[in-house]
N, C-alpha and C positions, 0 to 999 in steps of 0.2 A: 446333576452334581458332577459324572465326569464329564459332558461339555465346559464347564467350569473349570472345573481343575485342568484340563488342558488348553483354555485358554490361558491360563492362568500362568502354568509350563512357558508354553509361546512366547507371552509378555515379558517374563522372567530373563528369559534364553533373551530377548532381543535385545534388552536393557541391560545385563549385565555379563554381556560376552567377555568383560576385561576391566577388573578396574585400572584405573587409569591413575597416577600418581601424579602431584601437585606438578603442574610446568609437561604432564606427557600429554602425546596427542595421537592419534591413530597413525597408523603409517600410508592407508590409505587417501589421507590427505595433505601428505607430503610431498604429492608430487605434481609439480603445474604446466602446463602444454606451450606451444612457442604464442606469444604475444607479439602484435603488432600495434603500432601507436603514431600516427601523420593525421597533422594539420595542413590542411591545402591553403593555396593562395588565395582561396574565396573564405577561410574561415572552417569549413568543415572539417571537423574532426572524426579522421577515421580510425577504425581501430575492428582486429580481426584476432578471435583464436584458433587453431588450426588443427584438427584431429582428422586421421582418415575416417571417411562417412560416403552413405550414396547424399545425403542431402547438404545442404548451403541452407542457413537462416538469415535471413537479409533484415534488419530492424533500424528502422529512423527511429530516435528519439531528438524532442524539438525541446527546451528548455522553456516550457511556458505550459499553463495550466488555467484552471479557474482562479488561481492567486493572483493573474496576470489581468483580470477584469477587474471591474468597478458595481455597482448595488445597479446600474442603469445598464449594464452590458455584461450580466452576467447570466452565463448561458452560450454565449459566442463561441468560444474552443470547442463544447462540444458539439454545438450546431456546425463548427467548421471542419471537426472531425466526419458527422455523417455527410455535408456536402462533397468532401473529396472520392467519396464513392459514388458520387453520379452524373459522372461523364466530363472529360477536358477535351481540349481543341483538337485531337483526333482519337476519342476514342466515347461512345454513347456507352451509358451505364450497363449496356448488356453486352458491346463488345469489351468492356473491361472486365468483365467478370467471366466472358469466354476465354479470353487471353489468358485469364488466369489458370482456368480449369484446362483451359489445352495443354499448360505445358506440365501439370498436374501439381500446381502452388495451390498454397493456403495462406487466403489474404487477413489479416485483421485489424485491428488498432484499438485503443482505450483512449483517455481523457482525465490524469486525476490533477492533483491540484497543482503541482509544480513541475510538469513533465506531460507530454504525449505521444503516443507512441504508434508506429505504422509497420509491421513485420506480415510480411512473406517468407513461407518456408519453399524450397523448392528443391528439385534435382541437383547435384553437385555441376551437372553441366547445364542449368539454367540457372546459374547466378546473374548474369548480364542479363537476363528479361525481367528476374526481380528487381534489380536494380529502376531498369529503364522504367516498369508500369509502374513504380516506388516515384521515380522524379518525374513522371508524367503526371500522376496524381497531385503531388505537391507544387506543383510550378505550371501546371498548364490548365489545373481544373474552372470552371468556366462561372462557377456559383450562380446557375442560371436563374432568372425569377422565381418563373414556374416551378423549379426542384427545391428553391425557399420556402413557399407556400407550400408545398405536398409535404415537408420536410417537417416545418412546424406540429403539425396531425403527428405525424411516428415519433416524434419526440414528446412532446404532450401526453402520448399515451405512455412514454417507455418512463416519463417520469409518474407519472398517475402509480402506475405498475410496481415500481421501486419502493413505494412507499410501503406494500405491504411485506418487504424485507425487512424484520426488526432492526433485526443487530444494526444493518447498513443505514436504517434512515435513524436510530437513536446516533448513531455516531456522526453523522451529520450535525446533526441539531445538536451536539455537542462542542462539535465547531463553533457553529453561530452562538452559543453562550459563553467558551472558553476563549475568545478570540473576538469577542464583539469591539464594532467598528474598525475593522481589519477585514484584509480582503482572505487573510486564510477563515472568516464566518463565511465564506461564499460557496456553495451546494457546488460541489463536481459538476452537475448533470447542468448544471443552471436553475435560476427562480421561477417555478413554473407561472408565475404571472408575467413574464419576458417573455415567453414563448410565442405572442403574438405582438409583441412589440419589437423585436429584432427583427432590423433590416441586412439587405443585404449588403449595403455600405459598409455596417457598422462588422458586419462578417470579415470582409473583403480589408479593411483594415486591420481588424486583429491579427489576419495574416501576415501583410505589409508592414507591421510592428511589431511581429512576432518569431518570422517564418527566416531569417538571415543567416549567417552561412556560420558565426558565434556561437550561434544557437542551434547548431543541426550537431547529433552524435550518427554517425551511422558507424552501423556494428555487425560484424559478419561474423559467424561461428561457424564451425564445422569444417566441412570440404570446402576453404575459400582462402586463397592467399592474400598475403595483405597487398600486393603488388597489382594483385588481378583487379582486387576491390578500389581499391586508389584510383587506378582508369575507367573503371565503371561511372563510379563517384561523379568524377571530374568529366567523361563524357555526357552524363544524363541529369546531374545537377548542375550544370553552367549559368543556369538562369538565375540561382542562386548567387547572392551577392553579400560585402560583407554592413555590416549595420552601418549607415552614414550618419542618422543625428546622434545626439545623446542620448541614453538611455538615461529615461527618467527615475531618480531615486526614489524606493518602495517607503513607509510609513513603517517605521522600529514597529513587530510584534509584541503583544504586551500579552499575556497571559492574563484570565480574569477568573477570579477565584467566587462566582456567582450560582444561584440556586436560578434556574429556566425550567419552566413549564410547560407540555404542549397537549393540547386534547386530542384522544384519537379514539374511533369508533372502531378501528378494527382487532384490536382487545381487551378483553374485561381484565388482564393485568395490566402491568404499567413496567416500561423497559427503564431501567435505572440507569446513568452513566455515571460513576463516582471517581474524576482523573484528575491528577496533579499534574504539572509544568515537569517534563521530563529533558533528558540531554539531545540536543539536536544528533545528526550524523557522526560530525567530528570532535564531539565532545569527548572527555579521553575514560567518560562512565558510557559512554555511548557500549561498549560490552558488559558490563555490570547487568546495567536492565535490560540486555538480551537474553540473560542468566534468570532475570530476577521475575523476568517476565516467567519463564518456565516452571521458577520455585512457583509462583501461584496456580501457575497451571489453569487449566477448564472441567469444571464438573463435569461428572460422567453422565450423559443424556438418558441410557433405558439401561435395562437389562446386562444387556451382552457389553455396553463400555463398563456397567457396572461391574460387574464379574470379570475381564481385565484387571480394571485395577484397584481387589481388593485389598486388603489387609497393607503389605510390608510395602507395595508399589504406588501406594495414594504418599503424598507430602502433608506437611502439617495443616495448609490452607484446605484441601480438599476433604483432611480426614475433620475440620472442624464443622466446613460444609454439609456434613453427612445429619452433621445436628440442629439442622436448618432445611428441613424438608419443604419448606414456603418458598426457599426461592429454588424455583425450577431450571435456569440456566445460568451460567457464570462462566466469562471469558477472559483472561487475562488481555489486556490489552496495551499495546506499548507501537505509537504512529510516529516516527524522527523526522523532520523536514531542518530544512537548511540552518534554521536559525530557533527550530523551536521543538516541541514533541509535547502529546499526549500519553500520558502515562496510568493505569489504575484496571478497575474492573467494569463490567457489564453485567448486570442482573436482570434476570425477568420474573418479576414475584408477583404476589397478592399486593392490593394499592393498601393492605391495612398492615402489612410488613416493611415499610419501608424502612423505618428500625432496625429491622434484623440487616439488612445491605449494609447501611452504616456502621451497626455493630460490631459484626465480622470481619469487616472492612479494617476497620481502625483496631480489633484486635489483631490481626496476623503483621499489620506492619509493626506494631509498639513489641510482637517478641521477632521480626527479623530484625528489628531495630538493636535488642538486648542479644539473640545469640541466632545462628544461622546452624545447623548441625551439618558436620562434612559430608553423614551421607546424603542429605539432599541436593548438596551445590555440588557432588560428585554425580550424583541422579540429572539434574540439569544438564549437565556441560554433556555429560553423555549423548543426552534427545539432540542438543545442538549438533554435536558431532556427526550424528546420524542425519538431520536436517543436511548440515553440510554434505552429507559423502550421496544423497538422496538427489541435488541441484546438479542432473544429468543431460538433461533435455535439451535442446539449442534455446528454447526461448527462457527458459532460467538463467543460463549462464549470460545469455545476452545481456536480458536484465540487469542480472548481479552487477557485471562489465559498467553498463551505463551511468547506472545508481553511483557506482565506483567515479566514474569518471564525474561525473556531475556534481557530488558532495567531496571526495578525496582529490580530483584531476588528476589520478590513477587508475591502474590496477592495483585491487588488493585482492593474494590470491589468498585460496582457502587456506594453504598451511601457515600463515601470517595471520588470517582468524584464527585459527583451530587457536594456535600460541598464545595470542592475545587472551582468547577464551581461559586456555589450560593457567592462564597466569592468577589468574582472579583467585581470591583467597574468601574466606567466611567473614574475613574484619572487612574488606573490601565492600560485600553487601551489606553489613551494618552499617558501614560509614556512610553510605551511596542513602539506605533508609532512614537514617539520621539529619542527613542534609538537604534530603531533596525532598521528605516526607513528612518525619516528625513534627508536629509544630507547625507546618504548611494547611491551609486552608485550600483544601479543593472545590473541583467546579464540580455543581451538580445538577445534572440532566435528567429529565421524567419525562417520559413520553407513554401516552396511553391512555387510561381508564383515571382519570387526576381527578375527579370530583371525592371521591373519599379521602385522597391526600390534603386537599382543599382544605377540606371540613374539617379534618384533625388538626392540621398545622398553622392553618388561617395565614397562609403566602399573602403577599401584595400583589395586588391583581398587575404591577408594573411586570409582576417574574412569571405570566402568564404570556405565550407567543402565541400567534397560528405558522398554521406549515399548508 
């Protein structure tokens, strides 16, 4: 009991150091560091924030993703992703990973659907070797046979692997139902029956169609001026060019408002995806359901989140959840992409509850939809506030930066969110639940243990998939 009650204290103190009044915002996110912003003669766009630091974060983002494939070539980006780690025309997979460890960098990169990304952190006075093994990688790597074939096997397995991540592989498969025949259905990782069908042509293209100097952000943060970064850039990307044909136009997104089914032996519940068509990046609710995401919030997992946040610090969604013991996980979920978003919850229940997801579901929109109370959407805006003053780190702000530049082709700093945020009003998220919610037919996804869902609801074997 008093482990409780001083958790309790904690949570309290952190959430509510100040309330905040309609239109105010913390002081500590008023204040934003020098920006740089140059487009080169190849197309590259550089851009740098500049704070005194021992390190430099050196981050390529490439404007292409698994959205950038096809149902025959999907899998490409990220196969192309792990081939740039295994050796270019002067440097073998083990001298490039010495190079990196000598100068004492940390290499990484990801692959999601609209964006890829290649960051080195390193010393303030080894930015120019980030740079250089950055565009040696991207422009010189050699996508040898041999490292296709070895390469197929670790990807093969790393998707096999992925699969036993609920949350991540239901939100996939929600893709592929919300977004069918569209290339945003297409799995990040790739279709693991491509995996031995990709060649390395069809690699070596995606890059050549992909990889162009329009399409390249590089973003320096930390100890790195934009002036330093500029000639780095421009010395070590030269090869880089800017795109010569046309750039073929994508297939309008249509959002699908569908029931999808998927069998899975690896649990005897069933993971529920229940999401509506939300605002893309630049939509002008695009802050609403960053709020409205938070009002829903995520049930609390055991014990110790329990006791966090009992009583006065759960919201309405959470404290109805309480009365629903069957579903054991629940995550607010809200994905923005250029032209579209995933909006709703995540559940992981019993297959003979699936009732209760939808219940709960459709009851907490129908009362945001009638009334929002201030102290929640002042409970919100606070988490964000905190989320915002928390985005320290050089590969956060990198991020933030890119995302910015790639959906706004800006910066936008945080006291320009915080503002936006602090503007939103209680009619604002009614209106936003009303228009985008009420009366909308969502997609819905079941991934799992479905034979009991089966049998109760008698689906058409058409809304049954494999994975």
């Amino acid at each position: 009991m008093i482990i409780r009650k001083v958790l309790q204290k904690g949570f309290s103190t952190l959430y509510n150091l100040k309330q905040f009044r309609h239109q105010e915002i913390p002081q500590n996110v008023s204040v934003d560091r020098e920006f740089g912003d140059t487009i080169l003669s190849n197309g590259i766009r550089v851009c740098t924030e500049y704070w005194p630091s021992e390190l430099a974060h050196i981050t390529i983002y490439i404007k292409c993703g698994s959205r950038n494939e096809t149902e025959a070539t999907s899998g490409t980006a990220h196969f192309l992703e792990h081939l740039h780690f295994k050796g270019t025309g002067k440097r073998s997979r083990d001298r490039l990973e010495c190079d990196v460890e000598n100068f004492g960098g940390q290499l990484n990169a990801y692959t999601s659907r609209e964006n890829t990304s290649y960051t080195i952190n390193a010393q303030k006075n080894k930015a120019e070797n980030a740079v250089e093994i950055l565009g040696d990688m991207l422009t010189n790597s050699i996508y040898a046979k041999s490292d296709v074939e070895r390469e197929r096997h670790t990807i093969y397995r790393e998707l096999f692997e992925t699969r036993k991540m609920q949350f991540e592989t239901l939100i996939e498969i929600s893709h592929r139902s919300a977004y069918k025949n569209h290339q945003m259905s297409l799995p990040i990782l790739g279709k693991i029956q491509n995996m031995y069908s990709i060649t390395r042509d069809m690699i070596a293209e995606y890059h050549q169609n992909n990889y162009y100097g329009e399409n390249l952000i590089v973003c320096g943060v930390g100890n790195i001026q934009q002036e330093q970064l500029c000639e780095y850039v421009t010395k070590h990307f030269s090869k880089i060019h800017k795109k010569k044909q046309q750039i073929k136009k994508e297939i309008p997104v249509e959002f699908q408002s569908e029931v999808f089914l998927m069998q899975s032996e690896l649990t005897e519940d069933i993971n529920v995806g229940l999401f509506y068509q939300g605002p893309e990046w630049t939509d002008p609710h695009y802050y609403h359901f960053l709020i409205l995401q938070r009002l829903l919030g995520d049930k609390p997992q055991n014990f110790l989140e329990a006791a966090i946040f009992e009583q006065s610090n759960l919201n309405s969604f959470q404290k109805q959840l309480l009365n629903y013991p069957e579903i054991t996980t629940q995550k607010a979920v809200y994905t923005p992409y250029k032209d579209t978003a995933l909006f709703g919850n995540y559940f992981l229940v019993n297959p003979n509850q699936l009732d209760s997801c939808i219940e709960v579901s459709k009851k907490i929109f129908e009362e945001y939809g009638n009334k929002v109370s201030s102290e929640e959407l002042q409970r919100s805006k606070r988490r964000l506030f905190i989320e915002l003053c928390q985005h320290e780190t050089g590969n956060d702000i990198s991020q933030a930066i890119a995302n910015q530049i790639l959906y706004f082709d800006r910066r936008v700093y945080r006291q320009e969110i915080a503002q936006n945020l602090a503007n939103v009003t209680e009619q604002d998220i009614q209106n936003c639940v009303k228009n985008w919610i009420l009366g909308k037919q969502p997609s819905l996804t079941i991934w799992g243990n479905i034979d009991p869902v089966l049998k109760k609801y008698k689906f058409d074997a058409s809304q049954v998939g494999t994975h």
